[in-house]
C-alpha positions as CSV (number, residue, x, y, z in Angstrom):
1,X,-2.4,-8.3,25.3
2,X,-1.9,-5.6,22.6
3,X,-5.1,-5.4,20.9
4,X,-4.9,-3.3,17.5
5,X,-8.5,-1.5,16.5
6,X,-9.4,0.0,13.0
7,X,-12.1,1.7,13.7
8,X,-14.0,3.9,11.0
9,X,-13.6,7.3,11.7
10,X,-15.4,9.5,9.0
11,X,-17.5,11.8,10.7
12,X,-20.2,11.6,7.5
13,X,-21.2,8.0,8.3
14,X,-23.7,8.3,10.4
15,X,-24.1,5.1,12.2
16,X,-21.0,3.3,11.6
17,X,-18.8,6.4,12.8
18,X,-20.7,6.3,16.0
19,X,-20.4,2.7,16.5
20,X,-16.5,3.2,16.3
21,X,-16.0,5.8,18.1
22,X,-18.2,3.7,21.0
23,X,-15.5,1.1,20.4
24,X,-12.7,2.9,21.0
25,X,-14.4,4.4,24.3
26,X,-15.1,1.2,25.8
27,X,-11.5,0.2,24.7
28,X,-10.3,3.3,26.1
29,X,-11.6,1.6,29.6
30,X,-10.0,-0.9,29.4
31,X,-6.7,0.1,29.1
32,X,-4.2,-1.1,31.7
33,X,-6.0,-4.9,31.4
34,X,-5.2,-4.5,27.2
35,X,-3.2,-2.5,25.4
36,X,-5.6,-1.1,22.6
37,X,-3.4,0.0,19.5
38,X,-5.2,2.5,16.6
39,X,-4.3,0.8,13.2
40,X,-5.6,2.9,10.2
41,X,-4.3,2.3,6.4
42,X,-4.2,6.2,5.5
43,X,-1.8,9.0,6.7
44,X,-2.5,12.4,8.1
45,X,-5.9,11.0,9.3
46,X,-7.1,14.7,11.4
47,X,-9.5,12.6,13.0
48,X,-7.0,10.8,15.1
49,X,-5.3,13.1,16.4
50,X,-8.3,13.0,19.8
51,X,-6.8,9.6,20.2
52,X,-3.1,10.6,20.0
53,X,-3.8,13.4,22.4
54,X,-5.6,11.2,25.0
55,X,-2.3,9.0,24.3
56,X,-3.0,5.7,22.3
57,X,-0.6,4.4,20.2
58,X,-1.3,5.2,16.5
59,X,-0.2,3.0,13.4
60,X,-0.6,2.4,10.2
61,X,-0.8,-0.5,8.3
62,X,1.8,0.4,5.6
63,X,3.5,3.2,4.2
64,X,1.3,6.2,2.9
65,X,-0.3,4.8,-0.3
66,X,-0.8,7.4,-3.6
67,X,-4.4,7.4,-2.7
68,X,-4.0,9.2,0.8
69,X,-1.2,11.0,-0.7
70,X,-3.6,12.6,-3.2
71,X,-6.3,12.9,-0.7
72,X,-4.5,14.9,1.2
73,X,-2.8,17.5,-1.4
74,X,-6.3,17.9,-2.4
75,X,-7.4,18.8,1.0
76,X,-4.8,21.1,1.7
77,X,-5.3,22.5,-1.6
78,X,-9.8,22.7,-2.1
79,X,-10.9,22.1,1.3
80,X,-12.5,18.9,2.7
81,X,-15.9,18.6,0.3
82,X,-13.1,18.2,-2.6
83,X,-10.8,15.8,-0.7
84,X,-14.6,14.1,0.1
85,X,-15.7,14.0,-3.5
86,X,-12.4,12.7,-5.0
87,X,-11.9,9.9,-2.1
88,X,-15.6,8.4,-2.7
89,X,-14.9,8.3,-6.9
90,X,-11.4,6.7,-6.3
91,X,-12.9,4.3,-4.0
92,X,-16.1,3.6,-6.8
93,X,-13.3,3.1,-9.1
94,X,-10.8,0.7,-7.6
95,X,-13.9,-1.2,-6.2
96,X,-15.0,-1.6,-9.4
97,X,-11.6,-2.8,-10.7
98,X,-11.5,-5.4,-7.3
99,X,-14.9,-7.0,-7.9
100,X,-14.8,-10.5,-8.8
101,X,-16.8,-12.4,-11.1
102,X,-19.5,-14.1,-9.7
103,X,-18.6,-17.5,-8.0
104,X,-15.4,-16.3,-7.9
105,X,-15.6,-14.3,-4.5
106,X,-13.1,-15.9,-2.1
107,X,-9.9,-14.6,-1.1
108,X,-7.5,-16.8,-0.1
109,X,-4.8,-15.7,-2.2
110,X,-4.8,-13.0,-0.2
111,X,-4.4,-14.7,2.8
112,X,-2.3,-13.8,4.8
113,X,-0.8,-10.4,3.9
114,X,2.6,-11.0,4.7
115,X,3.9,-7.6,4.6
116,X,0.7,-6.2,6.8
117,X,0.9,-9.5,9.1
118,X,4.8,-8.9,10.1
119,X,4.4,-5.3,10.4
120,X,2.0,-5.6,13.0
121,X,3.8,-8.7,14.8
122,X,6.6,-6.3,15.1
123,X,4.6,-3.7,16.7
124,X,3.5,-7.2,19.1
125,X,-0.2,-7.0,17.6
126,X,-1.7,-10.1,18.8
127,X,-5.1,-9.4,17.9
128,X,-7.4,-7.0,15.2
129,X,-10.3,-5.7,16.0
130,X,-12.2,-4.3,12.7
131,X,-15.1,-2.0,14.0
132,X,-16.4,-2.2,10.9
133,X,-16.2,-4.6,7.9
134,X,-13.0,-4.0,5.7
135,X,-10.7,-6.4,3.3
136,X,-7.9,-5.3,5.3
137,X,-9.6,-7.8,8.1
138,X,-8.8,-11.0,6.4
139,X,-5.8,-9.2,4.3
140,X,-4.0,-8.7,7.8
141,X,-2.2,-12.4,8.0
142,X,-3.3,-12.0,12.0
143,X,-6.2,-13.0,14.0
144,X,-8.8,-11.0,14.3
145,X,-12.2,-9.8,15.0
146,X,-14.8,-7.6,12.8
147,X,-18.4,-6.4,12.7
148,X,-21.1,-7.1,10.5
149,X,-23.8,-4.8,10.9
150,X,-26.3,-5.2,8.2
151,X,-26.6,-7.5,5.3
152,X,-28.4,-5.8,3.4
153,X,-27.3,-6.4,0.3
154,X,-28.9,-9.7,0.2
155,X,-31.7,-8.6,2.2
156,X,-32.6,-5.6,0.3
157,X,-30.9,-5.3,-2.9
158,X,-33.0,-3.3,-4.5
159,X,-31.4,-0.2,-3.1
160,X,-28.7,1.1,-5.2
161,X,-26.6,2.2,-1.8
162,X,-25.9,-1.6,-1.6
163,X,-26.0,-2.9,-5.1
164,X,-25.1,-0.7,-7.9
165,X,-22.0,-0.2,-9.9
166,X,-20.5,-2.9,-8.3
167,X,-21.6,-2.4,-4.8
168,X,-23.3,-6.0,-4.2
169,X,-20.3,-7.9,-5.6
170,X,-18.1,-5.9,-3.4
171,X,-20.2,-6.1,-0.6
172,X,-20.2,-9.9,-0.7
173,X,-16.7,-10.1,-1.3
174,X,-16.1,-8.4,1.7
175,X,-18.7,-10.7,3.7
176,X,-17.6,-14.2,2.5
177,X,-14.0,-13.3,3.0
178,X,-14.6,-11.9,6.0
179,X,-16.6,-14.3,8.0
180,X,-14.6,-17.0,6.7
181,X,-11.2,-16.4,8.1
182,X,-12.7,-14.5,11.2
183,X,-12.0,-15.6,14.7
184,X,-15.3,-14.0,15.9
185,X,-18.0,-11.8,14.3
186,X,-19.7,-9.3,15.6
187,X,-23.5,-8.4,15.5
188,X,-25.6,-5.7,16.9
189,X,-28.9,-8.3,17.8
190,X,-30.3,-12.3,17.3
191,X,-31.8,-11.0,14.0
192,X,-28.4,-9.9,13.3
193,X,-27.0,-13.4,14.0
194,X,-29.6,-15.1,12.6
195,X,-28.9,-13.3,8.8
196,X,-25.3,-14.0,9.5
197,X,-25.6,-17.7,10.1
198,X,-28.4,-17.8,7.2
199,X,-26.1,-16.7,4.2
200,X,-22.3,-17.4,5.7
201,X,-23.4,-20.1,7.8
202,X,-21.6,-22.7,5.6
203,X,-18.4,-20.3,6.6
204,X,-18.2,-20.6,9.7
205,X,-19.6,-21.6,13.0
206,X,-22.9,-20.5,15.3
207,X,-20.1,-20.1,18.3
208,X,-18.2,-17.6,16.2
209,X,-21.4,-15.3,16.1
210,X,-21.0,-13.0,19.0
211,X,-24.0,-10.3,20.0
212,X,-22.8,-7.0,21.1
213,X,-26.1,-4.6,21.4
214,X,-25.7,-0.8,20.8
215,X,-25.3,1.5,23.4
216,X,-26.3,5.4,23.5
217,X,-23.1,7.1,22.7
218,X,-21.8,9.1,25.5
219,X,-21.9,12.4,23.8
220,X,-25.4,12.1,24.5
221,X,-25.5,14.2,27.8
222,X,-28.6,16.5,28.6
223,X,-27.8,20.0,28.0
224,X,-29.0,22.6,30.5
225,X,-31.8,24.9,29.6
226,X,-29.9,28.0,28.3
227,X,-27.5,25.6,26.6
228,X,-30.1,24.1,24.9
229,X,-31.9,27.4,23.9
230,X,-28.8,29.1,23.0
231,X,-28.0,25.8,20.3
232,X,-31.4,25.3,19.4
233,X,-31.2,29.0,18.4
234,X,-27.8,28.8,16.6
235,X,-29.7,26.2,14.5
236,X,-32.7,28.1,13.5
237,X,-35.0,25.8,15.3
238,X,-37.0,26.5,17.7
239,X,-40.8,24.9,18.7
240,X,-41.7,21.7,18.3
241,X,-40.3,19.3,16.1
242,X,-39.6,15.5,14.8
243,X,-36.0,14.8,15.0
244,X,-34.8,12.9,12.0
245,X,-31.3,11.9,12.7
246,X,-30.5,10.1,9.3
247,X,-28.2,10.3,6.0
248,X,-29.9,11.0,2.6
249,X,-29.6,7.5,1.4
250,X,-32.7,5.9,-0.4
251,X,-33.5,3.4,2.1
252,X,-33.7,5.9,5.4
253,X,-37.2,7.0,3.6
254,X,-36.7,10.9,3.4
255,X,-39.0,11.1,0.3
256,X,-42.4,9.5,2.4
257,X,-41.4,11.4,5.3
258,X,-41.8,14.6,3.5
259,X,-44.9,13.5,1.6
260,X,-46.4,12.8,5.0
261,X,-45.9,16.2,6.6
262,X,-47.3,17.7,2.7
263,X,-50.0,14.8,3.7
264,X,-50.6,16.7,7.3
265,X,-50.4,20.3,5.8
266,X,-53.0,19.6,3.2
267,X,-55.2,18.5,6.5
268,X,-54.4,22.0,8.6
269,X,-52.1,20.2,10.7
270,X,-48.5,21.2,10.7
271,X,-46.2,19.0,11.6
272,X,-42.2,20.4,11.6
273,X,-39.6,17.8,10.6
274,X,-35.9,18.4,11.5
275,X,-33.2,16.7,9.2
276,X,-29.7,16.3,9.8
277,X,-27.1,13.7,7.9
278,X,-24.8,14.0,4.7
279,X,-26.0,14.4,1.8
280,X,-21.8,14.1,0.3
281,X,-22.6,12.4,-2.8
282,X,-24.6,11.7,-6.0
283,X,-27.0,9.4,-4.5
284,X,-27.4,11.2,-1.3
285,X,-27.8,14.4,-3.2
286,X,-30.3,13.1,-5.6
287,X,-32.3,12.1,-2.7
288,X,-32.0,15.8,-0.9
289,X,-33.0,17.8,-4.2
290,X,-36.2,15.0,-4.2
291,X,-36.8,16.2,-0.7
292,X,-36.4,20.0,-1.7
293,X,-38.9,19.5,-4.4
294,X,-41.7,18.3,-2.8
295,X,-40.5,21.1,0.1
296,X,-40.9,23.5,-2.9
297,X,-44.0,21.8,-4.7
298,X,-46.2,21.1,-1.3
299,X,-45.3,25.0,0.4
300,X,-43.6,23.1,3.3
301,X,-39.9,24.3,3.3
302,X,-41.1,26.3,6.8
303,X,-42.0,22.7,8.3
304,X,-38.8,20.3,6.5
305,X,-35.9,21.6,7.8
306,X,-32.8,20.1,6.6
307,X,-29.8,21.1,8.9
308,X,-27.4,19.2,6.9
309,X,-24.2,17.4,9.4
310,X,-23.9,18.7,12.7
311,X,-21.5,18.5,15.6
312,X,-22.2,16.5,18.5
313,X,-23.1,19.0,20.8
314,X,-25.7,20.5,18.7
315,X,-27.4,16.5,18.2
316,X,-27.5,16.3,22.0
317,X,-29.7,19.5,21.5
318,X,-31.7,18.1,19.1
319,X,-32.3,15.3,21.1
320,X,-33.5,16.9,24.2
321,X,-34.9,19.4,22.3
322,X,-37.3,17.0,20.4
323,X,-41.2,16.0,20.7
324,X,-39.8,12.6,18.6
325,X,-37.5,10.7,17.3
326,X,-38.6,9.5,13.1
327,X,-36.8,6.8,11.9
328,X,-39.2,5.1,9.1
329,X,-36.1,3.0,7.3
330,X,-36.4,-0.5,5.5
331,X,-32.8,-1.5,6.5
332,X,-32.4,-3.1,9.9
333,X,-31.7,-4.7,12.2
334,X,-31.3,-2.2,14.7
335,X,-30.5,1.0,14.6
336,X,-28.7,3.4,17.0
337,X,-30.8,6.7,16.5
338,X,-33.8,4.5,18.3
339,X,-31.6,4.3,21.1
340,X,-30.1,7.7,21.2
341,X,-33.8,8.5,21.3
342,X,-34.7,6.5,23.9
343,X,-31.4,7.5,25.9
344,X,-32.8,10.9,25.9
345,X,-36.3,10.2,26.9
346,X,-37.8,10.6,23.3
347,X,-40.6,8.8,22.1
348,X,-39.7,7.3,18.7
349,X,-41.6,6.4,15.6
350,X,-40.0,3.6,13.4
351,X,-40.5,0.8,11.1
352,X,-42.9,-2.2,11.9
353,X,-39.5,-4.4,9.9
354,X,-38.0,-7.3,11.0
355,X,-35.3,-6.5,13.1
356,X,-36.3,-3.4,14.0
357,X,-39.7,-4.4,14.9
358,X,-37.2,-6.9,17.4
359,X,-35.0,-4.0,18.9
360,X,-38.1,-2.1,19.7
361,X,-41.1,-4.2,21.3
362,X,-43.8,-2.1,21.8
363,X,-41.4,0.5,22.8
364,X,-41.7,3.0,19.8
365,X,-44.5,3.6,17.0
366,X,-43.8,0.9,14.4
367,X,-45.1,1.9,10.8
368,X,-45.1,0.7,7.8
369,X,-42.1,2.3,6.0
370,X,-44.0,2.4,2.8
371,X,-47.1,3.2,3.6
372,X,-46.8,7.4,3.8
373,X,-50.4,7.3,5.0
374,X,-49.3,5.5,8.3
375,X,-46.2,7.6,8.9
């Protein structure tokens, strides 16, 4: 059966790049009983060419659109934080122009994409898989497959990541239209099917709802010692140190985390934090300079260090390198640093959340996320 897979491939989004490229591993494996197709709706994507290499079949769903055209002049021409930048206003822009008035969310004009649907019956796609949500899913004209992993737009829409300018409509767009014409979803975790079921359960059916738990990626591999000195060195870190493996977004809880160690300091107890993630963005760099204020404010900048995105290699060293894992976010239900910790032997500190407080057990240190007092 020839199985086509969009995954997400941006190397800046955190959890849902991992996830991906875990799906395309395990499909990788299975190669020989399927025949796993890459399906992607831009051209010149550099992060396919691993896959091309190791000899999958790459396609797109159309010709190059003027949007991935553009995005890649101006990555030739500024570098990739330009191409970065211009991409995620675009994207604001035309989801802005997409979202529908409320009540007014369902897609079935758009169903099915002819074009899409007989390009990929020519290529004898039988199947999509969508590794994570995307309107090309139910826009496809085939069957397919797609993951939810949070809802947290309805869960916590407070936080502007999910529900400003325009980002709630959009998001529920996506999620009615998706679950709707789906021939299975995907979830991480029982919470994860409960939330589904809960809001789209009028959609579609409990036997549609399909758990697939994270696994530790496998770039996760112990270094030895000199390889972990010699990258913990590279980095600028050395003693011991909280690993907090998260992007700058509002809801992963940067801000308390920094108050706390300020908290610690002010006690004679110093406490060094190690941050990686994107901060690529206006919200996720609005969150970083709060983080660099109360660095600045407090005289901690010695114990917050923020390491910005790093390579794979050099978050295996992290990892091992660790005394913890911190992970004190309000948006569940799971979430795959908790595992990566675990993975590497790392105790883990997290939020006492639904969902979360699910995936964990009395496995890790559950805190209240916004209580800086018990972080």
């Amino acid at each position: 059966m020839k199985v086509g897979v969009f995954p997400f491939l941006d190397k800046y989004g955190g959890g849902g790049y991992q996830y991906s490229l875990m799906i395309l591993r395990a499909m990788d494996e299975l190669r020989g009983e399927l025949e796993p197709v890459i399906v992607h709706d831009r051209a010149g994507r550099e992060e396919l060419q691993p896959w091309t290499n190791a000899g999958w079949q790459v396609m797109s769903f159309g010709p190059p659109t003027p949007r991935s055209i553009a995005r890649q002049a101006v990555l030739r021409a500024f570098g990739e934080s330009a191409a970065n930048r211009t991409g995620a206003l675009v994207r604001s822009l035309t989801t802005q122009a997409r979202v529908r008035a409320p009540g007014m969310t369902a897609d079935t004009g758009n169903r099915p994409g002819r074009g899409r649907a007989a390009r990929l019956s020519r290529n004898g796609i039988e199947l999509m898989l969508f590794s994570a949500a995307s309107p090309l899913a139910f826009r496809s004209g085939v069957p397919y497959v797609m993951v939810v992993h949070d809802l947290q737009h309805r869960i916590n829409p407070e936080f502007p990541e999910v529900s400003a300018n325009g980002q709630w409509k959009a998001r529920e767009y996506l999620y009615e239209n998706g679950v709707r014409f789906a021939e299975a979803v995907l979830v991480d975790s029982e919470v994860g099917r409960e939330d589904v079921l809960e809001f789209y359960g009028h959609l579609t059916s409990p036997d549609r709802i399909r758990i697939l738990p994270f696994v530790p990626p496998p770039y996760l591999v112990r270094p030895t010692a000199d390889e972990l000195s010699a990258t913990l060195q590279s980095l600028r870190v050395s003693g011991s140190y909280l690993l907090f493996p998260a992007q700058f977004w509002p809801h992963k809880n940067h801000r308390r985390v920094a108050e706390a160690v300020a908290a610690l300091h002010r006690q004679g107890v110093d406490v060094t934090v190690v941050m990686t993630g994107s901060a690529s963005g206006d919200l996720r760099a609005r969150v970083l300079a709060e983080v660099c204020g109360i660095d600045a404010n407090e005289d901690i900048s010695d114990l917050v260090r923020i390491l910005g995105y790093v390579d794979e290699t050099a978050m295996a060293a992290l990892y091992a390198g660790a005394t913890g894992v911190i992970l004190p976010t309000f948006f569940g239900p799971t979430n795959i640093p908790v595992i990566e910790g675990w993975a590497m032997g790392v105790p883990v500190l997290t939020s006492d959340i639904r969902g979360i407080r699910e995936q964990c057990g009395d496995a890790a240190i559950l805190v209240d996320p916004l209580c800086t007092e018990a972080i």
